[in-house]
C-alpha positions as CSV (number, residue, x, y, z in Angstrom):
1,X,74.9,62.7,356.0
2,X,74.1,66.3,356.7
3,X,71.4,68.3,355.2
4,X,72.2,72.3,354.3
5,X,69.2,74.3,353.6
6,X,70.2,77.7,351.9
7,X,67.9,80.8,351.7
8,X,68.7,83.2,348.3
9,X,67.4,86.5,347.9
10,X,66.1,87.0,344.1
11,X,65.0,89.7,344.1
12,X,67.8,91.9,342.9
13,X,68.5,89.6,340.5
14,X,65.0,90.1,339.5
15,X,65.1,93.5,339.6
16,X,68.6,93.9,337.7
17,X,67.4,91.3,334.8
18,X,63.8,93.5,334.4
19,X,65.9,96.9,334.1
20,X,67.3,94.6,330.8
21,X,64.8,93.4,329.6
22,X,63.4,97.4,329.2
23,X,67.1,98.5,328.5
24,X,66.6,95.4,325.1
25,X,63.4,96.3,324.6
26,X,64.5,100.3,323.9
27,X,67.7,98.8,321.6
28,X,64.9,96.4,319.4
29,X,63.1,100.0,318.8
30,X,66.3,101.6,318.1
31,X,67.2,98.9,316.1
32,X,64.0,99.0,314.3
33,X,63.9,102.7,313.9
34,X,67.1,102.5,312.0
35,X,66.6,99.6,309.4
36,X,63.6,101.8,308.6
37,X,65.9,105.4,308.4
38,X,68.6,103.3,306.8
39,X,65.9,101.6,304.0
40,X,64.6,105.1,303.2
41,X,68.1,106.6,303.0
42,X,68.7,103.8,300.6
43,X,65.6,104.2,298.6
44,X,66.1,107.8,298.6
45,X,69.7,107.1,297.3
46,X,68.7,105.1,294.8
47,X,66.1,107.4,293.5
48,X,68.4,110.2,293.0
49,X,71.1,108.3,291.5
50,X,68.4,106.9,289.0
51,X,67.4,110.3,288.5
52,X,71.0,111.8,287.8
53,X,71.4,108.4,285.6
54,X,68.1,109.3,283.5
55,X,68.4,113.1,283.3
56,X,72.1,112.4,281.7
57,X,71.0,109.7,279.6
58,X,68.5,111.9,278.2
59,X,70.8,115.0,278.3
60,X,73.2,112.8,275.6
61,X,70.4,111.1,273.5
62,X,68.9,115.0,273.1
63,X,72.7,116.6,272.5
64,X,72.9,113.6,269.5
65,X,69.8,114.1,268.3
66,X,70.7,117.9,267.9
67,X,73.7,117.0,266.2
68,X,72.1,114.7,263.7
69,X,69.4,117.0,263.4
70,X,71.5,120.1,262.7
71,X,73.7,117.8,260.4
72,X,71.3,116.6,257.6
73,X,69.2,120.3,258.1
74,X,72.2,121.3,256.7
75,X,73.0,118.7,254.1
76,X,69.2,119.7,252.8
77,X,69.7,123.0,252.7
78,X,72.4,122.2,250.4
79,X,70.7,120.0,248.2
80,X,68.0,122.3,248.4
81,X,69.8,124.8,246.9
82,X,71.9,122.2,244.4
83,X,68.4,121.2,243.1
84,X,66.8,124.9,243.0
85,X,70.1,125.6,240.5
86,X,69.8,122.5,238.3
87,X,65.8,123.8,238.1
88,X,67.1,126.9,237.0
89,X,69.1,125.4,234.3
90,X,66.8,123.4,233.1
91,X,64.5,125.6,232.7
92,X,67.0,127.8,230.8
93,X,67.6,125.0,228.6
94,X,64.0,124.6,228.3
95,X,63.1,127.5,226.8
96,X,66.0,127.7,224.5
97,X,65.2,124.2,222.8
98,X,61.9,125.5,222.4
99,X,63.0,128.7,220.5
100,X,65.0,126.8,218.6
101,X,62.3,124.0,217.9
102,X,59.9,126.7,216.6
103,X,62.5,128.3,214.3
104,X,62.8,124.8,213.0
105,X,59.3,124.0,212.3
106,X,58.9,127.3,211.2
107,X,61.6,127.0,208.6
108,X,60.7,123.1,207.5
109,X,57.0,124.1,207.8
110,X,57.5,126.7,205.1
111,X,59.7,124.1,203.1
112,X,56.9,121.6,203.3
113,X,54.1,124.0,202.3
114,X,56.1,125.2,199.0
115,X,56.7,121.9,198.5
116,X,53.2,120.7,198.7
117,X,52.0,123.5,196.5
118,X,54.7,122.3,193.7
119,X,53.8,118.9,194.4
120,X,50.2,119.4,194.0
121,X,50.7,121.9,190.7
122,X,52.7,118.7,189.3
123,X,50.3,115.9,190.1
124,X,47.1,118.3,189.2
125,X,49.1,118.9,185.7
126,X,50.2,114.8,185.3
127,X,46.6,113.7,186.2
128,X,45.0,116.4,184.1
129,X,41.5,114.1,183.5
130,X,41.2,112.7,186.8
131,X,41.7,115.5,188.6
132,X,39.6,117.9,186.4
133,X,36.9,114.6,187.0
134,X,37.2,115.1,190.7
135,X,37.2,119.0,191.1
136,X,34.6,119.4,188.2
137,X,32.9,116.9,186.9
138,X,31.7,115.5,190.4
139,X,29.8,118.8,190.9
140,X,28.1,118.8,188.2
141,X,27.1,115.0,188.7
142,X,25.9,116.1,192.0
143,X,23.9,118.6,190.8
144,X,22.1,116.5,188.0
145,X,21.4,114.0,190.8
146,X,20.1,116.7,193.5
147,X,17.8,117.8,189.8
148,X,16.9,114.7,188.0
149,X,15.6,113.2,191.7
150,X,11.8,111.4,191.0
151,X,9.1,113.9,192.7
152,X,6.7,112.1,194.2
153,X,3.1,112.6,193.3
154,X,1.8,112.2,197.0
155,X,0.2,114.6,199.2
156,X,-0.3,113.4,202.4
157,X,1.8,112.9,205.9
158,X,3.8,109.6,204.1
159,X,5.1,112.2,201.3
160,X,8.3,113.3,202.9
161,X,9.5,109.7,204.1
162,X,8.6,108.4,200.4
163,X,10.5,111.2,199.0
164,X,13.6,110.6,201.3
165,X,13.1,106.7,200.5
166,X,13.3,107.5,196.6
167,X,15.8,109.8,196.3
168,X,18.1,108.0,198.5
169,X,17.6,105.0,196.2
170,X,18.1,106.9,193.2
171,X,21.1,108.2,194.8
172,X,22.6,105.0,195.7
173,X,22.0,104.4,191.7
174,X,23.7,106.8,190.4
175,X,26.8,106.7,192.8
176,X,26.9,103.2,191.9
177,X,27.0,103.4,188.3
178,X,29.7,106.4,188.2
179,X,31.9,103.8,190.6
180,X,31.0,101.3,188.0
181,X,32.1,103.4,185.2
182,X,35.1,104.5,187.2
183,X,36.4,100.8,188.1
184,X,36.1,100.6,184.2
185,X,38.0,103.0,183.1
186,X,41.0,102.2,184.9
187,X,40.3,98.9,184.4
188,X,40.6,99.4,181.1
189,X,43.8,101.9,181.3
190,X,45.6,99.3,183.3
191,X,45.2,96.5,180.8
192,X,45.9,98.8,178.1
193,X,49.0,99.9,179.7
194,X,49.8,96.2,180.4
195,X,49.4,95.6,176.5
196,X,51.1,98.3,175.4
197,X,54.3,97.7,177.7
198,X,54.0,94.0,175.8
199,X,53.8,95.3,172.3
200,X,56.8,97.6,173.2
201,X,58.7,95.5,175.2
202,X,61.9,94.5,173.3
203,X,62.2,90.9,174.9
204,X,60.8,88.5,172.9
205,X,60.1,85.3,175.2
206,X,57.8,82.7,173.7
207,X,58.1,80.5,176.9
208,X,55.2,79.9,179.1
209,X,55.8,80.9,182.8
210,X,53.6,79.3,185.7
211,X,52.4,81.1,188.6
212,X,50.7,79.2,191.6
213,X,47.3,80.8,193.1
214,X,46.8,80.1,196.2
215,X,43.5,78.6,197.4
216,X,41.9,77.9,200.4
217,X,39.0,75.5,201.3
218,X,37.2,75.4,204.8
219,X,34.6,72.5,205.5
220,X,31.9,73.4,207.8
221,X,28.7,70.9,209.6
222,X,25.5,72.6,210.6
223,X,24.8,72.7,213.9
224,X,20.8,71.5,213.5
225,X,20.4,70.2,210.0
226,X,24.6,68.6,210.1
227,X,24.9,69.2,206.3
228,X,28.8,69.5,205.4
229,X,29.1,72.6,203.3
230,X,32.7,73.4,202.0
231,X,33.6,77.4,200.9
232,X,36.8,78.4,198.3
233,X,38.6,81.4,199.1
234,X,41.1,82.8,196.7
235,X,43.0,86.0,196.2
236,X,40.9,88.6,193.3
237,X,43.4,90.7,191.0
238,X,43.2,94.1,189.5
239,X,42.4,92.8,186.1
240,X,39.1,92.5,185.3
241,X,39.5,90.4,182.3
242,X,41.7,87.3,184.6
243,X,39.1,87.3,187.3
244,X,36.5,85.4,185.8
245,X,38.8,82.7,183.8
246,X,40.5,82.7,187.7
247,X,37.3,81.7,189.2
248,X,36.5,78.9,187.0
249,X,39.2,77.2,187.6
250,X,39.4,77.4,191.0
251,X,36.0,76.5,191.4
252,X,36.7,73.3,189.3
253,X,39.8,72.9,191.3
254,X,37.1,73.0,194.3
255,X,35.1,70.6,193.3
256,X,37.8,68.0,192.2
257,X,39.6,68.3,195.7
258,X,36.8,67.6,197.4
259,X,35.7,64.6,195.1
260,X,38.8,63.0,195.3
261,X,40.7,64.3,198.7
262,X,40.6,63.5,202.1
263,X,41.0,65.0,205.6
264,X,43.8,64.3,208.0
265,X,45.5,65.7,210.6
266,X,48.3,67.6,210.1
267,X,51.3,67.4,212.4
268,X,55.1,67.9,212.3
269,X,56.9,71.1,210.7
270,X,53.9,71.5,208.9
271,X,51.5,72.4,211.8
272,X,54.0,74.3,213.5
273,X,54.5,77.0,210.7
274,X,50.4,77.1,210.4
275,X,50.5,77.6,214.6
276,X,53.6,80.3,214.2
277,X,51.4,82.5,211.2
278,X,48.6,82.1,213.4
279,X,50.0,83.7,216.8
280,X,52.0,86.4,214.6
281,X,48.3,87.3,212.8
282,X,46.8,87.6,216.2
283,X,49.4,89.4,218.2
284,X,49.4,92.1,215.4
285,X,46.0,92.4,215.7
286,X,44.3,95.2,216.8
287,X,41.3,93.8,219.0
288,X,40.9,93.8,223.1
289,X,43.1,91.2,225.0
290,X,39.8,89.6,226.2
291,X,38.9,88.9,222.5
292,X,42.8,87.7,221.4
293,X,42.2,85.2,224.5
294,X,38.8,84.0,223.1
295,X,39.9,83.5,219.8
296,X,43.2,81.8,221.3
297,X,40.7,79.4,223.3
298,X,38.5,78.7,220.2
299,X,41.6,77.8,218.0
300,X,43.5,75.5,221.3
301,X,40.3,73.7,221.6
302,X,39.3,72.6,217.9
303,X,40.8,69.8,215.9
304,X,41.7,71.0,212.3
305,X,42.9,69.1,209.8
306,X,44.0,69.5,206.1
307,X,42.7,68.6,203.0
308,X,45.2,66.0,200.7
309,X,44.6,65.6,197.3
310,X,45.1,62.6,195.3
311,X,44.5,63.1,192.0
312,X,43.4,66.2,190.7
């Protein structure tokens, strides 16, 4: 078999392919060059377009703003003026009711005072003797006391508290018999009027009538010595002559309860009405809130009972 050896000249092809290879090398920078012109176009693009975007988003946001703005500026300009108006009329009303309140008071003030006079003249010329006592005599009782005060036959530094001491004493005295005196005499014009009214009366009733006092017994322990001690509370009247057969016989009553009663608990119906008068007594009472809860705690927390009678 024959054997061909060819000789090939490269080196055109050599030369052509490394003119490409700087020809491709020129296109990559192009290339290159312009993804990075294109990417900065873009970016710049997109800048301004955000811009435009932002400058009319805020553009409409301020133009509503305005709007709302000039809208309720306006509506408070007109309440504004509504409520300077209403002000105005008030105060119009104001003073008129005030005028006319003084006029009133005026007038019923006068009416009162003329009244008052009349009402006095009346009462001064119905209680003649007390009044006369009270404008009058009282003076002249003040000034026998301010006289007939003890002198003190002392000459020292003590003299003016002893004097002070006495005469206060002696004071006290005196005041005390003339309210003595006083209770007295209208003690004694009460019952006298309450005889007279029976001995004029026209009803002639021989039946006996029964009235029910009512009395009320609290039990108490000592705290150290634990001795029961029991105390009777009952209402006083205005007669002086029913007050000491009244408090014998509720002292006997006293004493026969406790011989012959007995303490229990109360419960029921009973309880409840005592628990009702209880919380109306202390709301209508006039002491702190700290106190009404103190004296709600001390009555929540004790056991009380009541006191039945057998025989008595």
């Amino acid at each position: 078999m024959a054997n061909f050896d060819f000789v090939v000249d490269t080196n055109p092809m050599a030369d052509s392919i490394h003119h490409i290879g700087r020809h491709v090398d020129g296109v990559t920078t192009a290339v290159v060059s312009m993804q990075a012109a294109v990417i900065l176009a873009e970016q710049k693009a997109a800048d301004k377009v955000c811009e435009n975007v932002n400058r009319g988003f805020y553009s409409l946001i301020q133009s509503q703003i305005s709007q709302k703005i000039a809208k309720l500026r306006s509506d408070v300009d007109s309440k504004t003026m509504e409520i300077a108006q209403q002000s105005m009329m008030l105060a119009s009303i104001r003073g008129r009711m005030e005028r006319d309140y003084m006029m009133i008071a005026k007038r019923y003030t006068a009416l009162f005072n003329s009244l008052n006079k009349a009402l006095r003249t009346r009462i001064f010329e119905l209680d003649k003797y007390t009044t006369a006592f009270a404008t009058k005599d009282v003076e002249s009782l003040s000034a026998r006391i301010r006289i007939l005060v003890a002198s003190v036959p002392i000459h020292q530094s003590e003299s003016v508290v002893s004097s002070s001491v006495i005469s206060s004493s002696r004071t006290r005295q005196l005041g005390l018999k003339i309210l003595q005196s006083m209770q007295k005499f209208i003690s004694n014009n009460h019952h006298q009027d309450y005889k007279m009214n029976r001995i004029l009366s026209k009803s002639n009733s021989t039946n006996n009538i029964v009235k029910y006092v009512p009395l009320l017994i609290s039990e108490s322990v000592g705290l150290y010595n634990k001795q029961v001690q029991s105390y009777p509370v009952w209402p006083r009247t205005n007669d002086t002559s029913l007050n000491p057969l009244l408090e014998k016989n509720m002292k006997i009553i006293h004493i026969e309860s406790m011989n012959n009663g007995e303490w229990e608990d109360m419960v029921g119906e009973e309880k409840e009405r005592v628990n009702g008068e209880f919380q109306k007594l202390l709301l209508g009472s006039s002491c702190s809130a700290k106190v009404k809860n103190q004296i709600s705690g001390l009555y929540s927390g004790c056991s009380w009972q009541k006191l039945k009678v057998k025989n008595v």
